[in-house]
N, C-alpha and C positions, 0 to 999 in steps of 0.2 A: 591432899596433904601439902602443906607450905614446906617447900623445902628453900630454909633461908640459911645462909652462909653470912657470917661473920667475920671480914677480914681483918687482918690483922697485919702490923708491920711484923715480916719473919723475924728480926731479931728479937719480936715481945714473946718467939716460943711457934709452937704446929699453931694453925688457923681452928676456929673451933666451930663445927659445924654439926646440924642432926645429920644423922645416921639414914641411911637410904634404905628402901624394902627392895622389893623383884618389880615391886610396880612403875620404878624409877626409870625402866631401861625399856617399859612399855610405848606402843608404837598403836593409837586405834587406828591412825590410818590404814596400816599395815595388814594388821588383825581385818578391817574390810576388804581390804584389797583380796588378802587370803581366803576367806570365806566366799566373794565371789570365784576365784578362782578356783575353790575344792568344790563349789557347788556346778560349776562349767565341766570338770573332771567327773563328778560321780553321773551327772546326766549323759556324759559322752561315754563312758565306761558300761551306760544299761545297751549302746548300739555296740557295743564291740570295740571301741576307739579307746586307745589310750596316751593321752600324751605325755607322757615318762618327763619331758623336758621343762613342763610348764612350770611360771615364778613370776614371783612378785617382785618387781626392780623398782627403785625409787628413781623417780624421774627429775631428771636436771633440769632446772628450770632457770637455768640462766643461759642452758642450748636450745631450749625448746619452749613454744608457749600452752602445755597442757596444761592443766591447770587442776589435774589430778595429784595427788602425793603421790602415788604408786601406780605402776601400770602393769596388766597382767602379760605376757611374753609366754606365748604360746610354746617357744623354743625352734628348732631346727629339724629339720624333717628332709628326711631321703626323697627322692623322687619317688621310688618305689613304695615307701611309706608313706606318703601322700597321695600314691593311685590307690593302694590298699585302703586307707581310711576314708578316702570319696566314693571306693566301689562299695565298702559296707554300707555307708548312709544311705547311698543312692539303691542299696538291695531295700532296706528298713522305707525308705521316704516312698520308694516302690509299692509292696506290699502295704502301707499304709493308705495309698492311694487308691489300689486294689479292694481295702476292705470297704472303703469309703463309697468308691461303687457300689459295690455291692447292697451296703447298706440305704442306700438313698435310691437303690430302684428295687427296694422292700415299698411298696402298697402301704400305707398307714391303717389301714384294718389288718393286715395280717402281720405287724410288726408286734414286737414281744413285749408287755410293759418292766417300764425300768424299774418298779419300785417295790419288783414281789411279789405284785397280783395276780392271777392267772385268770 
């Protein structure tokens, strides 16, 4: 949508311009930035983890050389909320590791097929 404004000198009267939608005050950088961030939240949320704090900040870019529009800010975390969220992953990344033995000193004749056939 061309959003073109036609100025005018104020004393010729208001300046006369179109009319704006909701699309106007749209952000896709943002809208990515978000999406990876809610997709970083629901994967962390299947181990137990949740980070209540996490956001999408626009990055200053006349302080910094990212070269991102947006950067994800995981937030601020207690000590204790940070032994808690390392000790779940590390029970999950555990057991993962566990089944994975397990599975890889299965014999390949007596391992189960994956596709439904018996």
């Amino acid at each position: 949508m061309d959003r073109v404004m036609l100025h005018r000198n104020p004393m010729g009267g208001l300046v006369m311009c179109d009319p704006v939608g909701p699309d106007y005050l749209d952000d896709p950088d943002r809208e990515v930035a978000v999406e990876a961030g809610v997709r970083l939240v629901n994967v962390l949320l299947r181990f137990g983890v949740n980070l209540e704090q996490i956001s999408a900040d626009k990055v200053c870019h006349s302080c910094t050389d990212v070269k991102d529009a947006y950067r994800i800010t995981l937030g601020t975390l207690t000590v204790d909320d940070t032994h808690s969220m390392a000790s779940q992953l590390e029970s999950f990344a555990l057991e993962f590791e566990q089944m994975r033995e397990r599975l890889c000193s299965i014999p390949p004749h007596q391992a189960v097929p994956t596709d439904g056939s018996a």
